[in-house]
ROLUM-792835 format. One line per 5 residues: their letters; for each residue x, y, z of C-alpha. Coordinates in pm, 1 decimal. Each point is the difference from the previous one (the first is absolute). Layout:
# ROLUM-792835
a) X/Y/Z | ... .
***
This chain:
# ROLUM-792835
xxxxx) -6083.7/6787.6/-1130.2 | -362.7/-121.4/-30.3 | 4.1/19.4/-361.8 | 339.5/-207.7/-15.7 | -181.9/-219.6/223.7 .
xxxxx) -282.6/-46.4/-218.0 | 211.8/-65.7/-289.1 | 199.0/-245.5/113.4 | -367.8/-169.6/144.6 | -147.6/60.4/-370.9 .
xxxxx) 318.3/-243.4/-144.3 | 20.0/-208.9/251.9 | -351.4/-99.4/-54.2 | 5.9/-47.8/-379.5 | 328.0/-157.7/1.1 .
xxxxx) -211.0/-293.0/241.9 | -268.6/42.7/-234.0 | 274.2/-75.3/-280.6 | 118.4/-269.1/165.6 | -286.5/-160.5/66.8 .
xxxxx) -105.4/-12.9/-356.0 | 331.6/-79.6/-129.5 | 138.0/-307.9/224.2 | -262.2/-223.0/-81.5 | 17.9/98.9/-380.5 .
xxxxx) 392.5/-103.1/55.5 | -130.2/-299.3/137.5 | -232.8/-90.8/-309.2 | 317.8/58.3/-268.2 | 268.3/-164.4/206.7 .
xxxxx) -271.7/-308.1/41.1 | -38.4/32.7/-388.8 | 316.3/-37.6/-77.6 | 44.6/-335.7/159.7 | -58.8/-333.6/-237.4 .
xxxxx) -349.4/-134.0/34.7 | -52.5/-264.3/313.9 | 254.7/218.0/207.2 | -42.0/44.0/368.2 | 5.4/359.9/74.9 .
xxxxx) 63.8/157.5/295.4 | 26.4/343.5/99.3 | 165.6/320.4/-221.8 | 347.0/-171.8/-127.5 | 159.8/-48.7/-341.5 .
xxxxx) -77.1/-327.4/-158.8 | 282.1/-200.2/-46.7 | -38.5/-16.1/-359.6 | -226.7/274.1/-170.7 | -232.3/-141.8/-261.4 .
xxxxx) -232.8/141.5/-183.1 | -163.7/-370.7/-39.1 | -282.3/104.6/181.2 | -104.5/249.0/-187.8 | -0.3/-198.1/-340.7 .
xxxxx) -187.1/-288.1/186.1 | -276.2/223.8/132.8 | -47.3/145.8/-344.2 | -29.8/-349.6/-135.0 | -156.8/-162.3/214.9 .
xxxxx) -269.6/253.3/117.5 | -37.9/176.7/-371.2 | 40.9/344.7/69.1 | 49.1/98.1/-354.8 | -339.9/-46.8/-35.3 .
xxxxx) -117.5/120.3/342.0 | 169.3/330.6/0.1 | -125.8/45.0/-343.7 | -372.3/-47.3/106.1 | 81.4/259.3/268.9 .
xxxxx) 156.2/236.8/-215.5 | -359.9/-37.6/-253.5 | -203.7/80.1/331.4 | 192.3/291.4/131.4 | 47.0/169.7/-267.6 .
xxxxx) -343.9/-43.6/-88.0 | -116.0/160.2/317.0 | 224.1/248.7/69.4 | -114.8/240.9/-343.5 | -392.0/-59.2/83.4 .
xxxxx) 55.1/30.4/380.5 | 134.0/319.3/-98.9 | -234.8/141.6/-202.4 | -277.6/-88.9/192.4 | 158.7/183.8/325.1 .
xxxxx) 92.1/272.6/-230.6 | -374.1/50.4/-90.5 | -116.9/-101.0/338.3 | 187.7/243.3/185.5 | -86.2/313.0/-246.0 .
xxxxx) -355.4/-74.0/13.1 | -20.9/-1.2/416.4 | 303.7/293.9/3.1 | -169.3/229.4/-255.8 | -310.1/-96.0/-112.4 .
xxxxx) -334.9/124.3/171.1 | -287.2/-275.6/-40.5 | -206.7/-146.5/222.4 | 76.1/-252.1/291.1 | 389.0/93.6/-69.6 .
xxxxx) 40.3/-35.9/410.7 | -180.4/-284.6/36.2 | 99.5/-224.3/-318.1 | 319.3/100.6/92.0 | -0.3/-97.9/393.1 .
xxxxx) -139.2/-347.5/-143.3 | 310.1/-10.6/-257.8 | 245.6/36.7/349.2 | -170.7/-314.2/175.8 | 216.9/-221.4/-252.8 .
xxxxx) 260.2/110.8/209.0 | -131.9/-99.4/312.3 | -120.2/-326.9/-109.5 | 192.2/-307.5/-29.0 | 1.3/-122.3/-380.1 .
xxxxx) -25.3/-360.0/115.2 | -376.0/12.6/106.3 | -45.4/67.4/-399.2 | 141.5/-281.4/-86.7 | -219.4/-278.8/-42.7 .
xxxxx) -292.5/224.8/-179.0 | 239.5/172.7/-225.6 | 87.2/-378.1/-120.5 | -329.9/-82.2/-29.2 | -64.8/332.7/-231.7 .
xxxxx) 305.3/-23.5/-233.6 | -93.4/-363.3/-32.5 | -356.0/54.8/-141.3 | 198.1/249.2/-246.3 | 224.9/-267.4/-75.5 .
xxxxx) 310.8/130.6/103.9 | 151.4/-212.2/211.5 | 304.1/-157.0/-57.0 | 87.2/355.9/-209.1 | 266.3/301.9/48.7 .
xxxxx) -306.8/186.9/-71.2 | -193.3/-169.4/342.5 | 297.0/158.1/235.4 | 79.8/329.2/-202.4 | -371.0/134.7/30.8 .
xxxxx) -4.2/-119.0/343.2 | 326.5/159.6/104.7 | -120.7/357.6/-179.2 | -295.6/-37.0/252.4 | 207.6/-54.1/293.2 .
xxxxx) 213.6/264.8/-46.6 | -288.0/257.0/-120.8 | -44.0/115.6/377.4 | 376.7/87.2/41.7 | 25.4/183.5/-352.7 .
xxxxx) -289.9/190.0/28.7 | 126.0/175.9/329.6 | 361.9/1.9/-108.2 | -84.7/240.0/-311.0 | -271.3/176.7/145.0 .
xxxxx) 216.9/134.1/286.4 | 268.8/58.9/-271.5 | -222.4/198.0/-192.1 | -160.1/179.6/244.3 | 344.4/100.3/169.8 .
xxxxx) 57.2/199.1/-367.2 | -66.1/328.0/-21.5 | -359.8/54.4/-81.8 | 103.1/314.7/-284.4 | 160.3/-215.2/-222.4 .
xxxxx) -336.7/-167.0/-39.4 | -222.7/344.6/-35.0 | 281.0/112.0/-235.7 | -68.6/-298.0/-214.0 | -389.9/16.7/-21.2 .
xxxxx) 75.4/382.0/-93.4 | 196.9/-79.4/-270.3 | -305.1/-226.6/-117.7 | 176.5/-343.9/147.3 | -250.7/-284.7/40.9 .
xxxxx) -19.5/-254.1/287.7 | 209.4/-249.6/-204.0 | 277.2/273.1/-148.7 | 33.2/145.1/368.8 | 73.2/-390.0/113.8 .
xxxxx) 274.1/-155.7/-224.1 | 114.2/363.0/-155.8 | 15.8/165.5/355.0 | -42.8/-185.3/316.1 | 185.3/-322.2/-102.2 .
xxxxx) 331.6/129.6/-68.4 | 25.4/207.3/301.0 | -47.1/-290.1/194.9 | 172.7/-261.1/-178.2 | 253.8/-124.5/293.6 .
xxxxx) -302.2/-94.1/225.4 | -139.9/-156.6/-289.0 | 340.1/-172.4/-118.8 | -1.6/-104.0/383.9 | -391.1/-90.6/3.0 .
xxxxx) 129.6/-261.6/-302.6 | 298.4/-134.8/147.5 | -240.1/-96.2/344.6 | -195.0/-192.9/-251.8 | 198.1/-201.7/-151.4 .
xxxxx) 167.5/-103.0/329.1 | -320.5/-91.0/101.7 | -134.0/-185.7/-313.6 | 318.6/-193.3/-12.4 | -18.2/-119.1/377.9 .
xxxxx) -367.9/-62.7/-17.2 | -9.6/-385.7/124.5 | -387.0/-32.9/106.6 | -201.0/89.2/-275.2 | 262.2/-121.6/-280.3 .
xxxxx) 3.7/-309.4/198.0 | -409.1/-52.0/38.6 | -41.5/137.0/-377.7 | 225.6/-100.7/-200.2 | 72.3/-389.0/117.0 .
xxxxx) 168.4/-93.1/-338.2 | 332.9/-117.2/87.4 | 68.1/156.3/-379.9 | -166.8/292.7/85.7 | 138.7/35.5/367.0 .
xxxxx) 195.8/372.1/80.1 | 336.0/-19.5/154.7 | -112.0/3.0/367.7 | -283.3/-275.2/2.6 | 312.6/-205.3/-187.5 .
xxxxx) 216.4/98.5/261.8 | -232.4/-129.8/258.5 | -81.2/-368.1/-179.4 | 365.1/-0.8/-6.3 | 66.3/84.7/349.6 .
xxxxx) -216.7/-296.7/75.3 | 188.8/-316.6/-207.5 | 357.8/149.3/142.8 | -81.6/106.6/357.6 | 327.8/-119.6/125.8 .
xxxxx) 226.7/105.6/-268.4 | 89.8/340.5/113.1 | 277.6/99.2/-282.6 | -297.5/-93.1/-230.5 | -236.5/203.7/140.7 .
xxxxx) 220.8/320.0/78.7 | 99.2/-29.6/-355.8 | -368.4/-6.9/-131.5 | -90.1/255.6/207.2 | 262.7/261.0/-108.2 .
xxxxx) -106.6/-103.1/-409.8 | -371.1/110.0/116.7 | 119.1/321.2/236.7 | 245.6/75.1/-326.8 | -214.0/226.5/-226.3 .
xxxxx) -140.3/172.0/279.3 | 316.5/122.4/94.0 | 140.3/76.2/-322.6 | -334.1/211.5/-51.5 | 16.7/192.9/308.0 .
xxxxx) 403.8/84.7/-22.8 | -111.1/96.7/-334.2 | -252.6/235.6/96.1 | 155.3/102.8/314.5 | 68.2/380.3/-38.5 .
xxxxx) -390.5/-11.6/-150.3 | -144.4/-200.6/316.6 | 144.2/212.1/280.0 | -59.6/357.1/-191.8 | -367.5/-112.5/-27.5 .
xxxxx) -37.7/-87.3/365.6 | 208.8/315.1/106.8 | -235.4/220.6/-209.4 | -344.3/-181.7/159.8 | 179.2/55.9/325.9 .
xxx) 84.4/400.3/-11.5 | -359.5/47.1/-237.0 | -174.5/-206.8/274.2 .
***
C-alpha cells in the first residue's frame, strides 16, 4: 500500500512539474500565433492563426544572421571545451604530480564563484589582445568558464572506471595518451556526449559576456539580439513570443536530438557516482 502510495506521489509530482513547464510554453506559441500588435490574453486560440509574427521577427530583428553567429560560437566551444575537460579530468583522475589536491581544489572555486565579478577585467584583457568585438573574445572566455565544471565532470567519470582496465593498458605498453582516447574515452562516451550537449546549451544562452564582448550588432549571438529586440517591441507580445521561440528553436531541436544520449549520460554519472 505504501509503495502504491508512493507511486501515485512520484506522478503526481512530475505531472505538476510537467505542467508547470508546459502551460506557460502553451502560452508563448498560442501568443505567437497571433498577428503582430494583438492583445493577448490568457491560454486561448487566436482567432486567426498567423504565422506573421514569425516572418516579421525574422525580418525585422535579423536572426538569420544572429543564430548564425551563435551557431560559429557554440560550435566553436563545445569541441575545445571538451578536450580540455577530457585532459583536465585524466590528469587530476590518474595522474600523480605534485599539488594535484590543491590545483585542483582551486580549479572547483570557479564553481563557487559568480562569473560576473570577472567581467570587467576579462574585458579589459581580451581588449589589450585585441579581441573584442570577435567570436574568438567569447569562445575562449566561455572554455574558461566552463573549465571548473568539465574538469570534475570527467574526473569523477574516470575515476568511477575500473582502475584494471588502466594497469592492463600500461602492461600492454599503452602510453598516457593511447590509454586516454584508445581506452578511457570510449567507455565513457555518454557522459561525455552529455558533458557536450550541457555546453552548447550553455554557450548558446550565454547573454552577459556575448553581450559585454561582442557589442557588434553584426557580430551579436542570438540571445544579446533577442534582448535589443525585446527592448524596441516591449508591448508587442505575439512579436516577442514569436522571437523568443526562433531563439529557444535550435536548442530544442538539439536536445530532442540527443535525448536518449543526454539522459543515459546522467543515469550512468548517477549509478557510477
Amino acid at each position: 500500500m505504501n509503495r502504491r502510495f508512493e507511486g501515485l506521489l512520484g506522478r503526481a509530482v512530475m505531472a505538476a512539474f510537467c505542467l508547470a513547464v508546459l502551460v506557460p510554453f502553451a502560452g508563448i506559441v498560442l501568443a505567437a500565433l497571433n498577428p503582430p500588435g494583438t492583445l493577448v490574453g490568457g491560454l486561448q486560440w487566436p482567432e486567426h492563426p498567423t504565422f506573421e509574427s514569425f516572418t516579421r521577427a525574422w525580418s525585422t530583428a535579423g536572426f538569420g544572421q544572429l543564430l548564425s553567429n551563435s551557431t560559429v560560437i557554440a560550435l566553436g566551444v563545445v569541441p575545445l571545451a571538451l578536450v580540455c575537460a577530457s585532459l583536465a579530468g585524466y590528469a587530476f583522475a590518474l595522474m600523480e604530480f605534485r599539488g594535484r589536491k590543491v590545483i585542483f581544489a582551486f580549479l572547483m572555486l570557479g564553481l563557487a564563484l559568480p562569473y560576473e565579478a570577472a567581467v570587467v577585467p576579462l574585458y579589459y584583457d581580451l581588449r589589450s589582445l585585441g579581441l573584442i568585438d570577435t567570436p574568438l573574445a567569447l569562445i575562449l572566455a566561455l572554455v574558461g568558464l566552463f573549465m571548473p565544471f568539465g574538469a570534475f565532470w570527467m574526473r569523477e567519470q574516470f575515476l568511477a572506471l575500473p582502475k584494471e582496465m588502466v594497469e592492463a593498458a600500461a602492461v600492454d605498453g599503452a602510453g598516457s595518451w593511447t590509454v586516454l582516447w584508445k581506452v578511457l574515452l570510449p567507455c565513457a562516451k555518454p557522459a561525455l556526449i552529455t558533458l557536450g550537449l550541457l555546453y552548447f546549451l550553455w554557450a548558446w544562452n550565454q547573454f552577459l559576456l556575448a553581450l559585454i564582448l561582442i557589442q557588434d550588432p553584426a557580430g551579436r549571438t542570438a540571445p544579446a539580439g533577442l534582448g535589443f529586440f525585446v527592448g524596441a517591441h516591449n508591448i508587442d507580445v505575439p512579436l516577442l513570443s514569436a522571437a523568443t521561440l526562433i531563439v529557444i528553436a535550435p536548442v530544442v531541436a538539439v536536445y530532442l536530438f540527443f535525448q536518449r544520449h543526454f539522459i543515459a549520460g546522467m543515469l550512468s554519472g548517477a549509478v557510477k557516482g
